[in-house]
LUMLO-155466 format. One record per residue (C-alpha): x, y, z; residue in one letter; residue number from 1. Coordinates in Angstrom, 3 decimals. Example, Ala and Ser with C-alpha at 12.3 -4.5 7.8 and 13.67 -1.06 7.14 Angstrom:
VOLUM	u	v	w	code	pos
VOLUM	12.300	-4.500	7.800	A	1 $
VOLUM	13.670	-1.060	7.140	S	2 $
END
This chain:
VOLUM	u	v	w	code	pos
VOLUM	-37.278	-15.032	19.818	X	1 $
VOLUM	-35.678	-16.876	22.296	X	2 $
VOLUM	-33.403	-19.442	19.679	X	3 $
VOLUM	-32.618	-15.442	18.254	X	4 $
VOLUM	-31.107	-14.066	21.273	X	5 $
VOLUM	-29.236	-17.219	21.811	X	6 $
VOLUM	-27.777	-16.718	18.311	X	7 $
VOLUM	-26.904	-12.806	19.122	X	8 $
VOLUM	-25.101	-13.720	22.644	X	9 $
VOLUM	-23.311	-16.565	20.760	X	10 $
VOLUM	-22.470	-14.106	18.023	X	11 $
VOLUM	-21.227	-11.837	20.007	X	12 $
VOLUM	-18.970	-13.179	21.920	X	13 $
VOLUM	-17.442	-14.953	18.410	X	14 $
VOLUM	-16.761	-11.129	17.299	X	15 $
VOLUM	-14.993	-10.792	20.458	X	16 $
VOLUM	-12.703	-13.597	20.274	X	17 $
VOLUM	-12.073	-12.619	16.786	X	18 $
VOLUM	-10.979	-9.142	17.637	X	19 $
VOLUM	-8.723	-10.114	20.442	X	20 $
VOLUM	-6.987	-13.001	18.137	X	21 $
VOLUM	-6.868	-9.963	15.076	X	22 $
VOLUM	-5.252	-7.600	17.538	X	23 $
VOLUM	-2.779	-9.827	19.057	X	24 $
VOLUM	-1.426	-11.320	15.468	X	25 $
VOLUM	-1.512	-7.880	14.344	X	26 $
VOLUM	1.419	-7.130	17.116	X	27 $
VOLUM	2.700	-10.157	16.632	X	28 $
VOLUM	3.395	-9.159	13.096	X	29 $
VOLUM	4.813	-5.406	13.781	X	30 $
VOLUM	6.941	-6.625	17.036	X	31 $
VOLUM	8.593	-9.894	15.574	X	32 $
VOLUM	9.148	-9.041	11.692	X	33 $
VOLUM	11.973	-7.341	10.561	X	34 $
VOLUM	12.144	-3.602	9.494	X	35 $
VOLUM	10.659	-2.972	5.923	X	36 $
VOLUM	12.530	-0.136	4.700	X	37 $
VOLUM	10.691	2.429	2.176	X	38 $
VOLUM	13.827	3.718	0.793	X	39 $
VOLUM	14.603	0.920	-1.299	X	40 $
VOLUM	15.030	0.884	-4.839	X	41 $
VOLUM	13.981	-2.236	-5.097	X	42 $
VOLUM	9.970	-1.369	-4.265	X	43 $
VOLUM	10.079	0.703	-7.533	X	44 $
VOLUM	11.452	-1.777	-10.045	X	45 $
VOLUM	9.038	-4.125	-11.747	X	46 $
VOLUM	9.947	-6.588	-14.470	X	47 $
VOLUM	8.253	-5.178	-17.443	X	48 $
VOLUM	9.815	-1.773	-18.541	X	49 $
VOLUM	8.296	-1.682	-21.897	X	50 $
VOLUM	7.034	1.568	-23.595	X	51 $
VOLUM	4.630	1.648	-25.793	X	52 $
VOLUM	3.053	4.925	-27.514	X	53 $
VOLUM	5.333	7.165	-25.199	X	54 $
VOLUM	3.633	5.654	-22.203	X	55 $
VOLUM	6.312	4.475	-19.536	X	56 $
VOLUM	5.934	1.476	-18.416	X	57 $
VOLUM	2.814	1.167	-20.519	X	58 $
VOLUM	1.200	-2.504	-19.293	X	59 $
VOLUM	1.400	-1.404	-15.429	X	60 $
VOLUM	-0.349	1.698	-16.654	X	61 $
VOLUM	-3.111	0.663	-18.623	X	62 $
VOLUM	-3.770	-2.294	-16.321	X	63 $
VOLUM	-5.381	0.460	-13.585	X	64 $
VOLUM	-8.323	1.206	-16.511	X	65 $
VOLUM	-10.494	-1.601	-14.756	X	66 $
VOLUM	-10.336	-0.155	-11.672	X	67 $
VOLUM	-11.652	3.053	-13.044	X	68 $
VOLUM	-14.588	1.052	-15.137	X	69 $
VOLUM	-15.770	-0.894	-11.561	X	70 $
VOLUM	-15.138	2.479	-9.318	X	71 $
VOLUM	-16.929	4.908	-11.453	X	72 $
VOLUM	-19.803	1.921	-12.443	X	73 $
VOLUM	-19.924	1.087	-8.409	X	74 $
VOLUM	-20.107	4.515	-7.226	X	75 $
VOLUM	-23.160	5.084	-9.546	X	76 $
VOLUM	-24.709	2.429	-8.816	X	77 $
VOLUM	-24.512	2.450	-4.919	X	78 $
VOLUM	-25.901	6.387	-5.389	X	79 $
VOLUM	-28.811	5.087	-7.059	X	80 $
VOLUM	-29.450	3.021	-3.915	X	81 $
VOLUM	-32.479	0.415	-6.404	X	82 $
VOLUM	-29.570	-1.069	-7.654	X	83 $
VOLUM	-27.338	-2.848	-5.379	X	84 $
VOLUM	-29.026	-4.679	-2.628	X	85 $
VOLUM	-28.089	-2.948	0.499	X	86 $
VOLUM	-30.561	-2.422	3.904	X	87 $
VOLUM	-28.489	-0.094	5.838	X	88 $
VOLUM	-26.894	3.650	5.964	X	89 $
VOLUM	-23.506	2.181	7.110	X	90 $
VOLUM	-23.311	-0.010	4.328	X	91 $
VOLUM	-24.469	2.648	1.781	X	92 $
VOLUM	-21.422	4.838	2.918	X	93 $
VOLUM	-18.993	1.918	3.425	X	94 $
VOLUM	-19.776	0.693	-0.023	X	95 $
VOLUM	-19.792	4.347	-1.812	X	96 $
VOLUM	-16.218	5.128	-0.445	X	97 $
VOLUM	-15.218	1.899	-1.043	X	98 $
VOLUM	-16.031	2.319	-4.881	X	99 $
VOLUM	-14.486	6.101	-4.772	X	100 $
VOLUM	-11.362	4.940	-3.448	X	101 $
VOLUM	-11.063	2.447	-6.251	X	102 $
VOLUM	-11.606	5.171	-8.678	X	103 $
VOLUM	-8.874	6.775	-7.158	X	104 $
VOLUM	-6.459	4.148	-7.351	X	105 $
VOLUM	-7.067	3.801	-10.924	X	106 $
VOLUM	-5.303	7.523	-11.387	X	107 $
VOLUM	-2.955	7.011	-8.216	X	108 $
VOLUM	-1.166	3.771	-9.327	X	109 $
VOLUM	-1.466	5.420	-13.001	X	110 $
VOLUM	0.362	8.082	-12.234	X	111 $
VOLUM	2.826	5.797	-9.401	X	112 $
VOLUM	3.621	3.566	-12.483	X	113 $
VOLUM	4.717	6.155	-15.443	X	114 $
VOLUM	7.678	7.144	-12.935	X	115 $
VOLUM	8.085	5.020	-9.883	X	116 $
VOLUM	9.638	6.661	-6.653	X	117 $
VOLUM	9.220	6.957	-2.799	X	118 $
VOLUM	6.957	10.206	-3.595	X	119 $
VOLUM	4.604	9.166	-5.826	X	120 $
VOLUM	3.910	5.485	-3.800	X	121 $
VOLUM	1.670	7.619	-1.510	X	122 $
VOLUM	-0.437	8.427	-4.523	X	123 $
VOLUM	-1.163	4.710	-5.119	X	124 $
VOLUM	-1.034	3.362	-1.753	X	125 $
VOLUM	-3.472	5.992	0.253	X	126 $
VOLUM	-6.543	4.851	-2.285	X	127 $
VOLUM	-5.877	1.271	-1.533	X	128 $
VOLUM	-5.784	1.535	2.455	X	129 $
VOLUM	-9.317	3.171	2.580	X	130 $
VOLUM	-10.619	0.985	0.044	X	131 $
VOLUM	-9.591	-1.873	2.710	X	132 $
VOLUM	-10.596	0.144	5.366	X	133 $
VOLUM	-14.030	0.776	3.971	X	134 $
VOLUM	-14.393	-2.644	2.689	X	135 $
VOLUM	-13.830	-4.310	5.939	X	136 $
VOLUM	-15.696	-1.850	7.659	X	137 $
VOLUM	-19.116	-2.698	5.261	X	138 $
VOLUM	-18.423	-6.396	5.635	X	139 $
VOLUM	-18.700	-5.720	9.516	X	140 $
VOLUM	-21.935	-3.745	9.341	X	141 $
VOLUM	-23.004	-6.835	7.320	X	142 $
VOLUM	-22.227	-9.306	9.698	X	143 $
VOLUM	-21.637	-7.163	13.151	X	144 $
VOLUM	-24.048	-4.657	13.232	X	145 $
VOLUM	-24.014	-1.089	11.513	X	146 $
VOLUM	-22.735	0.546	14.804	X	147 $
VOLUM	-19.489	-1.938	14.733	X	148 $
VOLUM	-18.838	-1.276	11.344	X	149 $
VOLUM	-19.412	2.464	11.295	X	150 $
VOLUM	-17.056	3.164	14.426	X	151 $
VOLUM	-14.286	0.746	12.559	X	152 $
VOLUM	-14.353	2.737	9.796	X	153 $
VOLUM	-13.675	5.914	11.258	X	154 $
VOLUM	-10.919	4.094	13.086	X	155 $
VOLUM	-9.588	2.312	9.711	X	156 $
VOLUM	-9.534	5.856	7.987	X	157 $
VOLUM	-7.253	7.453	10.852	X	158 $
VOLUM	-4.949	4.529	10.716	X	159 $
VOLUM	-4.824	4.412	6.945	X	160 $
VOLUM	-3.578	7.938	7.221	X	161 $
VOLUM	-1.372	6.602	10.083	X	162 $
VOLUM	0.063	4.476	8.113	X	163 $
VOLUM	1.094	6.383	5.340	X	164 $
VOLUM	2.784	8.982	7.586	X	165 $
VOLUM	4.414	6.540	9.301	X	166 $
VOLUM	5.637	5.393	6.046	X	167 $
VOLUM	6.848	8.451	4.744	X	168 $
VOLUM	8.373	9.551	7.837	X	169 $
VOLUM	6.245	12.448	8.552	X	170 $
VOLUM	6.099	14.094	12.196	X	171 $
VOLUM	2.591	13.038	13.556	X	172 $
VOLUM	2.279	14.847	16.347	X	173 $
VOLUM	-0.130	16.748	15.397	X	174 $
VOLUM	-2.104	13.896	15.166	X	175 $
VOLUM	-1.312	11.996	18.140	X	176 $
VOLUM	-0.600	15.102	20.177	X	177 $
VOLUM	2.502	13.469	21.067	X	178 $
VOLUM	6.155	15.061	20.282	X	179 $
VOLUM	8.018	12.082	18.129	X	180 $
VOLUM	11.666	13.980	18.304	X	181 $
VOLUM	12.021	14.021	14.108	X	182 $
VOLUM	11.993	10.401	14.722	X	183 $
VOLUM	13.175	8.547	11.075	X	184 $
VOLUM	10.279	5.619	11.237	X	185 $
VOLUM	11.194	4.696	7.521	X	186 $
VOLUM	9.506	1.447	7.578	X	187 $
VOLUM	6.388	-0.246	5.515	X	188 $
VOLUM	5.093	-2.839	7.978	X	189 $
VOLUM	2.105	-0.565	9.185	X	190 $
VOLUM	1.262	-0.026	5.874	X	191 $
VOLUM	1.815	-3.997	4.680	X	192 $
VOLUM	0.095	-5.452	8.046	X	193 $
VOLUM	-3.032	-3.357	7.745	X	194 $
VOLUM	-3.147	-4.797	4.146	X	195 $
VOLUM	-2.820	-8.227	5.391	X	196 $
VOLUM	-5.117	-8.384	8.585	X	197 $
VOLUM	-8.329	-7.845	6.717	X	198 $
VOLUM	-7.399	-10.139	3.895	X	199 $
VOLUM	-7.033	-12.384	6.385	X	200 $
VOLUM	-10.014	-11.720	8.595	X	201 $
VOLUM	-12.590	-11.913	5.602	X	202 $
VOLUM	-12.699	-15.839	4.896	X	203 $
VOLUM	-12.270	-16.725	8.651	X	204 $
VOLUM	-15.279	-13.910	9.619	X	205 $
VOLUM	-16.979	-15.513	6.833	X	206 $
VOLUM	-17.149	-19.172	7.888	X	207 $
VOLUM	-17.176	-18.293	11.609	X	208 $
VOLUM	-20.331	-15.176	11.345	X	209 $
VOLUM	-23.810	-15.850	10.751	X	210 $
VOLUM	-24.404	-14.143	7.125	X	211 $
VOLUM	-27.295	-11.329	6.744	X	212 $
VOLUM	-27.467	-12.100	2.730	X	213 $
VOLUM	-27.095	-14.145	0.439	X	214 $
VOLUM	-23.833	-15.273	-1.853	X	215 $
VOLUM	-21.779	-15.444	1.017	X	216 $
VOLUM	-19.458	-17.464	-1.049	X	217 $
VOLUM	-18.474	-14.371	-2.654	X	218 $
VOLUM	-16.634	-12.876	-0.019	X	219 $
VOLUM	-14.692	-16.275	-0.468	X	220 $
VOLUM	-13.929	-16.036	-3.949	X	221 $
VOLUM	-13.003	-12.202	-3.844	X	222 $
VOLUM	-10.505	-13.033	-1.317	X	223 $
VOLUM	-8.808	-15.892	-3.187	X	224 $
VOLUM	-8.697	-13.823	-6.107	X	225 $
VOLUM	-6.968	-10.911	-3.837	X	226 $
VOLUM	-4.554	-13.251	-2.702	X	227 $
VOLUM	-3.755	-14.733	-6.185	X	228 $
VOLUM	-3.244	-10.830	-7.191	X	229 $
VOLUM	-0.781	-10.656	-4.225	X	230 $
VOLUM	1.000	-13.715	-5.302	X	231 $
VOLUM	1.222	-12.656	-8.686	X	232 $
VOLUM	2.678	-9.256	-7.942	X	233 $
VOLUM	5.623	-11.043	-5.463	X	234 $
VOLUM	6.224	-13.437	-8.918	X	235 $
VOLUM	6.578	-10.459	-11.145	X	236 $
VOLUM	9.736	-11.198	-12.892	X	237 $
VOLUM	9.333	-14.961	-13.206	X	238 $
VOLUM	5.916	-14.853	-14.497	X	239 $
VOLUM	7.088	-12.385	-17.054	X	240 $
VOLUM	10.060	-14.674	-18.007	X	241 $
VOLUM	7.467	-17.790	-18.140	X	242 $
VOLUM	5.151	-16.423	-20.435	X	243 $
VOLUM	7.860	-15.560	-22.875	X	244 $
VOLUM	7.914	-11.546	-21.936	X	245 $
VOLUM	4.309	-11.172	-22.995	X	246 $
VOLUM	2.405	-9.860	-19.150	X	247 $
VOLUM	4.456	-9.386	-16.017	X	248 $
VOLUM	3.412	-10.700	-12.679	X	249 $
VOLUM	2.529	-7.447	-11.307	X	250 $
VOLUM	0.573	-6.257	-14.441	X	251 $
VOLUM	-1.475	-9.402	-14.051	X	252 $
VOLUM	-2.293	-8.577	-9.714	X	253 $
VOLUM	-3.903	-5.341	-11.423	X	254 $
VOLUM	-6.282	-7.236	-13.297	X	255 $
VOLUM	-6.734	-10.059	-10.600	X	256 $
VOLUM	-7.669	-7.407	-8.119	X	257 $
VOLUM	-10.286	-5.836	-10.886	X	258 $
VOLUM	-11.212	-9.399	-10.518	X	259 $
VOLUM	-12.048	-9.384	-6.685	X	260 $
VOLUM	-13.630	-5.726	-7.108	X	261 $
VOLUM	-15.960	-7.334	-9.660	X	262 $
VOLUM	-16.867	-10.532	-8.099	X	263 $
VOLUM	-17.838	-8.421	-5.012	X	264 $
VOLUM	-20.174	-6.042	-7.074	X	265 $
VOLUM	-21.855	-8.757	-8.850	X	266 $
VOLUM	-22.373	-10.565	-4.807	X	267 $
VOLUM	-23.868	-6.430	-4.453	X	268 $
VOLUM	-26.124	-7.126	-7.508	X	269 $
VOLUM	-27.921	-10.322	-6.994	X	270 $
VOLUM	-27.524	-10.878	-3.555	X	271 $
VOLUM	-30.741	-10.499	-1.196	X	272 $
VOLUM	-31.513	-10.721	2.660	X	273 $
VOLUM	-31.305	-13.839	4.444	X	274 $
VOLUM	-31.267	-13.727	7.908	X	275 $
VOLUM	-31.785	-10.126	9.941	X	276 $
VOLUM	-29.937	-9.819	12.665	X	277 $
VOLUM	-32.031	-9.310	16.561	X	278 $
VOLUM	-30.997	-5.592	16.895	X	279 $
VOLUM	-32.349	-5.024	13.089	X	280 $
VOLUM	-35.973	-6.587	13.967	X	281 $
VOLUM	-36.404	-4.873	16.894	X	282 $
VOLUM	-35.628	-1.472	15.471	X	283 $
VOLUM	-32.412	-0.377	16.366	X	284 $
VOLUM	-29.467	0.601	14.318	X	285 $
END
């Protein structure tokens, strides 16, 4: 018992230093990069313009389907609660939303990608900030404690929301309870930072965190294929030239990030307890 509460004082003051060093490259990042304007044409052209069947666009169409196969098959499954291994509430709900945000993305970016514009990007990118947001938040109910993970993910959802109004420019005073002035914000990095610090905070968390299950590794190997999706979608038009005009670059992050999804519902399916945390054995949540 002793050797345990060692462990938990060590742990915790680990999550500390890794939310301070988040925070602080997190401002680093909004503070010292330059403006990413939304307005720009450029954020709705992809490399592969083909139509096929009267579907615009058709390959960055069809390429969402996965993400409706692993949403609709994770949501199920996490309802059933037998089938995925999971010992906690928080990670119940983290996990559902997660898989019902994916779903959504499967219709958002569907419908983003038959006519490409600054209004229908919110469509495609709302679903993907809470699917990070509850992703991150069930890894850190995994590894943190339920209580950590739960009171991220309410904060993750508000500045998911946050983000996309700041995006689009809306007034968010209501929200803030602060008068902004009709303030043009016009600019993405909210939106593109809170995509990158959890992509980012996975492996390291990973390595650094004492694991509750098993198939750790997983986490690992979802990431890299995340990033590899990411890569991908940045290489559009020269991976579409390379492989003769067959796949672009971004049609190929779809299925890359189906990837990820899939990798981390198989860790959900065979995956089983391995070392309870101190504030689990002695009953509290």
């Amino acid at each position: 018992m002793v050797w345990l509460t060692n462990q938990q004082i060590g742990t915790w003051k680990r999550k500390r230093i890794l939310v301070g060093s988040l925070f602080i490259c997190w401002l680093i990042l909004m503070f010292f990069t330059p403006k990413v304007p939304l307005h720009s044409f450029r954020h709705h052209v992809f490399a592969d313009k083909r139509n096929f069947m009267g579907v615009p666009n058709t390959l960055n169409v069809m390429t969402n389907f996965p993400f409706l196969i692993i949403g609709v098959l994770g949501f199920v499954l996490c309802l059933g609660g037998s089938f995925f291994n999971i010992s906690l509430k928080g990670e119940i709900w983290g996990w559902t939303l997660f898989y019902a945000s994916v779903s959504s993305l499967a219709f958002g970016s569907a419908y983003y990608h038959l006519k490409p514009d600054d209004n229908r990007i919110v469509w495609d990118t709302l679903p993907i900030l809470i699917a990070y947001s509850s992703l991150f938040s069930s890894f850190l109910v995994e590894r943190a404690g339920e209580r950590v993970g739960l009171s991220c993910l309410v904060l993750l959802l508000f500045i998911s929301v946050l983000s996309v109004a700041y995006a689009r420019q809306v007034q968010i005073e209501v929200i803030i309870c602060v008068l902004v002035d009709g303030r043009v914000f016009n600019d993405l990095r909210l939106c593109l930072t809170f995509q990158l610090i959890p992509c980012l905070a996975i492996p390291v968390m990973t390595v650094l965190l004492p694991p509750k299950y098993t198939h750790s590794r997983f986490w690992l190997l979802a990431t890299a294929a995340h990033a590899v999706s990411k890569i991908e979608g940045l290489a559009d038009s020269k991976i579409y030239n390379f492989n003769g005009y067959t796949i672009s670059g971004h049609s190929l992050g779809h299925l890359c990030s189906a990837l990820a999804m899939l990798l981390l519902t198989v860790m959900l399916l065979y995956r089983s307890i391995r070392f309870p945390r101190l504030s689990e054995l002695k009953g509290h949540p």
